[in-house]
C-alpha positions in Angstrom: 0.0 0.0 0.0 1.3 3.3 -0.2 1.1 5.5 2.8 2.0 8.8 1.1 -2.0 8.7 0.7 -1.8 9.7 4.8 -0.7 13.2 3.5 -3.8 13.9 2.2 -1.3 16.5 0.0 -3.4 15.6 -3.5 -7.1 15.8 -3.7 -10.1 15.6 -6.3 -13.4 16.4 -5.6 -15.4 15.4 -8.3 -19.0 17.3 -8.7 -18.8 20.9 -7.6 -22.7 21.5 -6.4 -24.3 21.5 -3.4 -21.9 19.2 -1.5 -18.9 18.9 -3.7 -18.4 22.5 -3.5 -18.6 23.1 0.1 -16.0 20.1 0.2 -13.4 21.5 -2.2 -13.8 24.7 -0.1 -13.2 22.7 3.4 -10.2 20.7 1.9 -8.6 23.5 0.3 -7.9 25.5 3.8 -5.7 23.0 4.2 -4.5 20.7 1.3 -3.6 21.2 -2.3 -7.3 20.3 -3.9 -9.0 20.4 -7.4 -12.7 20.9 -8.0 -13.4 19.4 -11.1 -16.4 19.3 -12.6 -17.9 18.7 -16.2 -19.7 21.4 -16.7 -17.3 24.8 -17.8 -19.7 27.4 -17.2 -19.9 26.2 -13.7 -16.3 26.0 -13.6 -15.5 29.5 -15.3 -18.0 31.1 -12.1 -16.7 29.3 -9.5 -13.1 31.0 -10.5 -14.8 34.4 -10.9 -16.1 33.5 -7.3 -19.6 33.3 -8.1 -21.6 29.9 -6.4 -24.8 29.7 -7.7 -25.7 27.3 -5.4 -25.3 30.2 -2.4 -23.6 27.4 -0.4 -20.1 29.5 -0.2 -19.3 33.2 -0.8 -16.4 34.4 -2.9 -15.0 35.2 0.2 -15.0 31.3 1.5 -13.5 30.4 -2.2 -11.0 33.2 -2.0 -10.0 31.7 1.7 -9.5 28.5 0.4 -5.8 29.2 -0.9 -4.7 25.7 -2.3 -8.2 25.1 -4.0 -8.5 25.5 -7.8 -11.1 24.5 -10.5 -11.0 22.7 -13.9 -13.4 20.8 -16.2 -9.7 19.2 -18.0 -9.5 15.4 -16.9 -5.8 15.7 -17.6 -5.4 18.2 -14.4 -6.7 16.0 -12.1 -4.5 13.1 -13.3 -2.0 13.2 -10.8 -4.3 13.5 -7.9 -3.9 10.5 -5.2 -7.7 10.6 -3.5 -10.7 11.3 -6.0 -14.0 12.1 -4.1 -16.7 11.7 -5.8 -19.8 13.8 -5.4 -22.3 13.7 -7.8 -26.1 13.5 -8.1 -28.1 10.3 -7.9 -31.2 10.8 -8.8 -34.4 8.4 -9.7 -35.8 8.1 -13.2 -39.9 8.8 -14.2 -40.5 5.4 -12.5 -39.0 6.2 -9.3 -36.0 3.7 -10.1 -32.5 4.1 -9.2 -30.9 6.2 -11.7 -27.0 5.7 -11.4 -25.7 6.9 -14.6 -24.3 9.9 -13.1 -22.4 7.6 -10.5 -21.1 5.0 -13.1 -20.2 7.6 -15.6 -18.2 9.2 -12.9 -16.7 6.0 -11.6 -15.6 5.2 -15.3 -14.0 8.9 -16.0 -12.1 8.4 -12.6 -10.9 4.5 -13.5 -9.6 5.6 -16.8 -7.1 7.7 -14.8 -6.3 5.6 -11.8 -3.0 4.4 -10.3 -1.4 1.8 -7.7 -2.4 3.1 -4.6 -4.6 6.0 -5.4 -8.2 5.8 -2.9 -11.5 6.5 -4.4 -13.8 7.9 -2.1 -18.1 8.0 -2.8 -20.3 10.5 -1.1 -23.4 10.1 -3.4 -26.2 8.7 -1.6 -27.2 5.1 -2.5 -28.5 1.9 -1.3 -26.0 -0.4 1.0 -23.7 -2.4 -1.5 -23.5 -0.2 -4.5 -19.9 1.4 -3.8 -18.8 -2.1 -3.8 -21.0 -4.3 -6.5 -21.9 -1.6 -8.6 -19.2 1.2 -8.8 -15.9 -0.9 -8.3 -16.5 -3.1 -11.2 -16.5 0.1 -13.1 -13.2 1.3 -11.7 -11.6 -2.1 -11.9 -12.8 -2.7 -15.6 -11.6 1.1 -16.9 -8.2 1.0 -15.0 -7.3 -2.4 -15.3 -6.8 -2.2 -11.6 -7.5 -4.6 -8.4 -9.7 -4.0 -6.2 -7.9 -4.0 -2.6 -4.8 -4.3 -4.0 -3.9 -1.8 -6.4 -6.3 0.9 -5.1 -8.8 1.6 -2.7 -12.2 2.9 -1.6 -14.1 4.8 0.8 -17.5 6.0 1.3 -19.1 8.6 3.6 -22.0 9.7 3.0 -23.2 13.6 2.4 -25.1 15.4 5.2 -25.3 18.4 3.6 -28.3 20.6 4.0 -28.9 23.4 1.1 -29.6 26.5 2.4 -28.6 25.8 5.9 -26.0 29.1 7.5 -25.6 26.8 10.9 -25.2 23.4 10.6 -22.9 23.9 7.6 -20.2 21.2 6.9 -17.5 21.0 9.4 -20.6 21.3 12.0 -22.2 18.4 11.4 -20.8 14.5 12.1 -19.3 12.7 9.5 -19.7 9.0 9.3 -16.6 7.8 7.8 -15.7 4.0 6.6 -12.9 2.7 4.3 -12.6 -1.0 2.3 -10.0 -1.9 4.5 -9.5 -1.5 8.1 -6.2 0.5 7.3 -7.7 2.7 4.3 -11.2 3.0 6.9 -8.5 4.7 9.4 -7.2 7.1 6.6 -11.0 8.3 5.2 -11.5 9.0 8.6 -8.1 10.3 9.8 -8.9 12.8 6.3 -12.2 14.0 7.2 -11.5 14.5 11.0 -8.7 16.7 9.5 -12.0 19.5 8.8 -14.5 18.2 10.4 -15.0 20.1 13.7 -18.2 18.1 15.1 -16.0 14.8 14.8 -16.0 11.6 12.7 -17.5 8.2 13.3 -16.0 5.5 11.5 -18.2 2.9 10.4 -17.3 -0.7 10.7 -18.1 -1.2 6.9 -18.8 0.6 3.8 -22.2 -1.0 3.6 -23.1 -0.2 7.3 -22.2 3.7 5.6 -24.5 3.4 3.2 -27.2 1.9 5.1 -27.0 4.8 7.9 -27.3 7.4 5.2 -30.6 5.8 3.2 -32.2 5.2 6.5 -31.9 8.7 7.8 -33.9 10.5 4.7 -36.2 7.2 4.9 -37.1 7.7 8.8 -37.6 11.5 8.2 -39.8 11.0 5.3 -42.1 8.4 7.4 -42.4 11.2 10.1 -43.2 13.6 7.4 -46.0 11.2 5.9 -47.5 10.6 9.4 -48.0 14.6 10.3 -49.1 14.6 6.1 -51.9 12.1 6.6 -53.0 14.1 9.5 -53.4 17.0 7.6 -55.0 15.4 4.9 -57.7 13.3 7.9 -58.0 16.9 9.5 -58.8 18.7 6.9 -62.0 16.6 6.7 -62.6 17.2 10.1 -62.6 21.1 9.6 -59.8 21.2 12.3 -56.5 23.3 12.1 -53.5 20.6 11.4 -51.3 23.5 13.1 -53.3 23.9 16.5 -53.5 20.0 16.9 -49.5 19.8 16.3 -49.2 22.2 19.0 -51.2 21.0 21.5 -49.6 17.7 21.2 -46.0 19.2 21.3 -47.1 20.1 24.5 -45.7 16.4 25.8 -42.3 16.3 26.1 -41.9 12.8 23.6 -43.9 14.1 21.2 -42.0 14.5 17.8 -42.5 18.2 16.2 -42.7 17.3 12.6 -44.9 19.8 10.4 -46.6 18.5 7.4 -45.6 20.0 4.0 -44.5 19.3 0.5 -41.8 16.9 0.3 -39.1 17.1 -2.4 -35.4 17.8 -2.9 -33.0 15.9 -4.1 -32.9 13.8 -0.8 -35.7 13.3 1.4 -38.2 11.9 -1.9 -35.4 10.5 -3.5 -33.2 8.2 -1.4 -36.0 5.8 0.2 -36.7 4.8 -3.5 -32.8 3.4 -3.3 -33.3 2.0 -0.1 -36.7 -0.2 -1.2 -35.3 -1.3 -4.7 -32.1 -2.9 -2.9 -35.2 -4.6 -0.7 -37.0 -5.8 -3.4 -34.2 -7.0 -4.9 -33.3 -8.9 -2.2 -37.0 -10.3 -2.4 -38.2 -8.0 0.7 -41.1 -5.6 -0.7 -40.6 -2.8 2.4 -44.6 -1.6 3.6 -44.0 0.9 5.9 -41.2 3.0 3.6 -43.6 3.1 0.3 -46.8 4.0 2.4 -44.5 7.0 3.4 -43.8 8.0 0.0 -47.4 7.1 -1.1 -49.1 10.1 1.2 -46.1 12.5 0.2 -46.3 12.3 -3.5 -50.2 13.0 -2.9 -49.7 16.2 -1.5 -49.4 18.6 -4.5 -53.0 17.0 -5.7 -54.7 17.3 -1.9 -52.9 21.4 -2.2 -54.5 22.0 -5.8 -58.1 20.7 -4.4 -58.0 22.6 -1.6 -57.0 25.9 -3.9 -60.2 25.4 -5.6 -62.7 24.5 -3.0 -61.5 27.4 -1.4 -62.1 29.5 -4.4 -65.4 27.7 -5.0 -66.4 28.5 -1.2 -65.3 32.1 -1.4 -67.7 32.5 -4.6 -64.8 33.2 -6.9 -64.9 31.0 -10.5 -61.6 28.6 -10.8 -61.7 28.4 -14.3 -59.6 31.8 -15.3 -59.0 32.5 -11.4 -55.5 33.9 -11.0 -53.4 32.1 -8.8 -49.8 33.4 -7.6 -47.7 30.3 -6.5 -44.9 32.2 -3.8 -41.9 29.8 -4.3 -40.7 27.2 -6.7 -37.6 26.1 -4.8 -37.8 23.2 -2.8 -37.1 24.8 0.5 -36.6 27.8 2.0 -33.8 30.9 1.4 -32.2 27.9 -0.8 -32.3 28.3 -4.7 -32.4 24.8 -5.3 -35.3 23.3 -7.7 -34.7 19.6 -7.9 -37.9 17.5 -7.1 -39.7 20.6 -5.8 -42.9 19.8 -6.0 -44.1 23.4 -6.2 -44.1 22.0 -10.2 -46.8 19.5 -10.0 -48.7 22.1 -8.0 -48.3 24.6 -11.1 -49.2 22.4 -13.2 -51.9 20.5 -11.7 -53.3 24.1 -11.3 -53.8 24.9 -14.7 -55.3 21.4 -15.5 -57.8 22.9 -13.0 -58.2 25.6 -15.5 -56.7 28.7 -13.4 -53.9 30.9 -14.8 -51.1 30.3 -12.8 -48.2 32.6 -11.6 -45.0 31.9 -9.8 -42.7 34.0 -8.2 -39.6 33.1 -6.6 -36.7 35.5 -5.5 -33.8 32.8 -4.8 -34.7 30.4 -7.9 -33.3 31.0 -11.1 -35.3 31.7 -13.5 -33.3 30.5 -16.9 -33.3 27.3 -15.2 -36.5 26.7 -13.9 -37.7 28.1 -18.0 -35.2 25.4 -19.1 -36.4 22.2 -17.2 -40.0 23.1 -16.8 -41.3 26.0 -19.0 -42.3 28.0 -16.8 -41.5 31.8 -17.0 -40.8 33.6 -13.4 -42.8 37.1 -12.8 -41.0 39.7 -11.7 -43.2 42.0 -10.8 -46.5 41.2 -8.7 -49.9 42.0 -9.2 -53.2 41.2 -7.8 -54.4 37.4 -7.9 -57.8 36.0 -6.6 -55.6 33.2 -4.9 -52.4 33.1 -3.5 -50.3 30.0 -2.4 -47.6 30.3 -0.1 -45.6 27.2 -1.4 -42.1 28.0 0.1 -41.4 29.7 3.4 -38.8 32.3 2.5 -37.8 34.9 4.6 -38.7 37.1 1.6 -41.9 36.7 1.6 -42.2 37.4 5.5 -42.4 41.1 4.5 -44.8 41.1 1.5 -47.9 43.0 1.9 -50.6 40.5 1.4 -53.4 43.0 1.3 -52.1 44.5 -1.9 -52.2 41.7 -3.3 -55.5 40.2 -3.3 -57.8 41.2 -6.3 -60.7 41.2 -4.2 -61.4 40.9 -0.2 -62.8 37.4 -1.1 -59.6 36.8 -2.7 -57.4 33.5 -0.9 -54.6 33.0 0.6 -54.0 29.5 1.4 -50.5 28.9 3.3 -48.7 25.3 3.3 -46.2 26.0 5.7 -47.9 27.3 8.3 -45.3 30.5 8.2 -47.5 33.2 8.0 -49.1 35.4 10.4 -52.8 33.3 11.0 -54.9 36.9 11.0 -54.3 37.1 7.0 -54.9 34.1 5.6 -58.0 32.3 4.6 -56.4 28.1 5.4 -53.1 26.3 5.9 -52.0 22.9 6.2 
């Protein structure tokens, strides 16, 4: 094996969004690093200090002295550990989509050496670092596994748009493919990581931790969902029966919403397809998913019966959507399922509107045709679909076409007194 790897003096970080970037920045307070990433434009802003992602400032880039950026394989060449950090999404039937990771693995194993450690943050389901991604290495590099180089995994806890449990704050769980590479993945991330390291036993028990957290949050999102969905039928106020429950000190405070993003909805389809491929169909995980994907149709309804109660036509009605990201003070549009609201909308007939100060709006024209405003107007409904701080200081009276007009809130963030509903 070769121990220069314990210098941690040569890395690649391999995806520059949302958690690659933040990486790069951490590693290169300290160690020579390259952020390399397919996409130039991308590249070309990052060195003009510009992260569209709002995850780091030009003044955290500029801090990071020994960092650089390039989209050229051939600069990252001579790098010793490659850290891989790219999407993985699901396709339109909810499946595991792990091009991104294998086309990744394959770029990387086409430039691998004896002794050179590959580490995976992606999420996936427990086994694919091993069974799926190493076979890729091994065949482009004409490399063995375990003996002529090495892997790691540790799993991304990144959370977009969050200014306090940021990076270095948060625990990392660490794990390696040997016992002695295990000790240098987490010897390298306890080298940045302030909040500490815990090192996994194996690389599967890493991948299971991470698949399991989204999956138990997105069950106790469900729960507080079907609730909302039960209450509303009961004519009572979601909100005031959360609150008075909260009052017991066991009771978990989970709010019901819209669930999207690129983990939360995402990763418990990776954990279910290993299951199922194993010959286990998981009940509990897909009922969870089941009431969440339901909740953009249950929002649109309740849009319209409101209209419908407060005597106001749906078909032509204006509606304003407030938000399109996928959570708050976070420009970040994957999976938000403000989109299927929009949509589903103007399938109901009404003329739909969004408005969204953090998203951006080439993109969200780009991937789902839909054209930002940018100045406001007067609507006869308006859906507060994404609690940003923004929108904390609109004037809601101004913009209501009529006094009948509604304002129907789905994350419970605004004052009570103005609105006509929330979830």
């Amino acid at each position: 094996m070769d121990h220069s790897l314990y210098t941690f003096d040569s890395i690649a970080v391999i995806g520059l969004g949302y958690v690659g970037l933040p990486l790069a920045v951490a590693f290169g307070k300290k160690y020579k690093v390259i952020g390399f990433d397919i996409d130039a434009s991308r590249i070309k802003a990052l060195k003009n200090g510009t992260d569209r992602t709002l995850q780091t400032t030009a003044e955290e880039i500029q801090a990071a002295h020994q960092l650089s950026f390039s989209d050229h394989l051939n600069e990252i060449k001579n790098c010793r550990i490659y850290i891989i950090t790219v999407p993985t999404p699901v396709d339109a039937l909810k499946q595991p989509d792990l091009k991104p990771l294998l086309k990744a693995s394959e770029m990387i194993g086409g430039i691998l050496k004896k002794g050179d450690l590959v580490i995976y943050e992606s999420t996936v389901y427990p086994g694919c670092t091993e069974e799926d991604c190493v076979p890729v290495l091994e065949k482009a590099s004409k490399l063995k596994f375990n003996q002529d180089f090495y892997c790691g995994y540790s799993p991304e806890r990144i959370n977009p748009g969050d200014k306090i449990n940021t990076l270095t704050k948060i625990i990392k769980v660490t794990s390696g493919s040997t016992s002695d590479i295990a000790n240098q993945v987490d010897a390298l991330y306890a080298s940045i990581i302030t909040a500490g390291t815990h090192k996994a036993p194996s690389i599967k028990v890493a991948e299971a931790a991470k698949s399991i957290e989204n999956a138990q949050r997105d069950i106790n999102i469900s729960f507080v969902n079907e609730l909302a969905l039960i209450f509303d039928r009961m004519n009572i106020d979601t909100q005031d029966v959360l609150v008075a429950a909260a009052t017991k000190w066991n009771f978990l405070p989970f709010k019901p919403g819209l669930v999207g993003g690129h983990c939360i909805g995402v990763d418990p389809y990776y954990l279910a397809h290993k299951a199922s491929s194993l010959g286990y169909h998981p009940q509990v995980i897909l009922s969870g998913r089941h009431v969440n994907d339901q909740m953009s149709a249950f929002v649109t309804n309740k849009v319209v019966q409101l209209l419908t109660t407060n005597k106001i036509n749906s078909k032509g009605a204006k509606v304003l959507l407030l938000g399109v990201t996928f959570k708050e003070n976070c420009p970040d549009i994957r999976n938000s399922k403000a989109f299927e609201i929009y949509h589903l909308l103007k399938e109901q007939g009404t003329e739909v509107f969004a408005f969204d100060p953090f998203a951006n709006a080439e993109e969200v024209a780009e991937k789902h045709q839909i054209h930002l405003v940018t100045q406001l107007a007067t609507y006869d409904a308006i859906v507060l679909t994404v609690a940003h701080d923004f929108f904390k200081s609109l004037n809601y009276a101004s913009l209501k076409a009529t006094k009948d007009s509604v304002i129907y809130d789905t994350k419970a963030f605004l004052d009570k007194s103005i609105i006509t509903a929330r979830l």
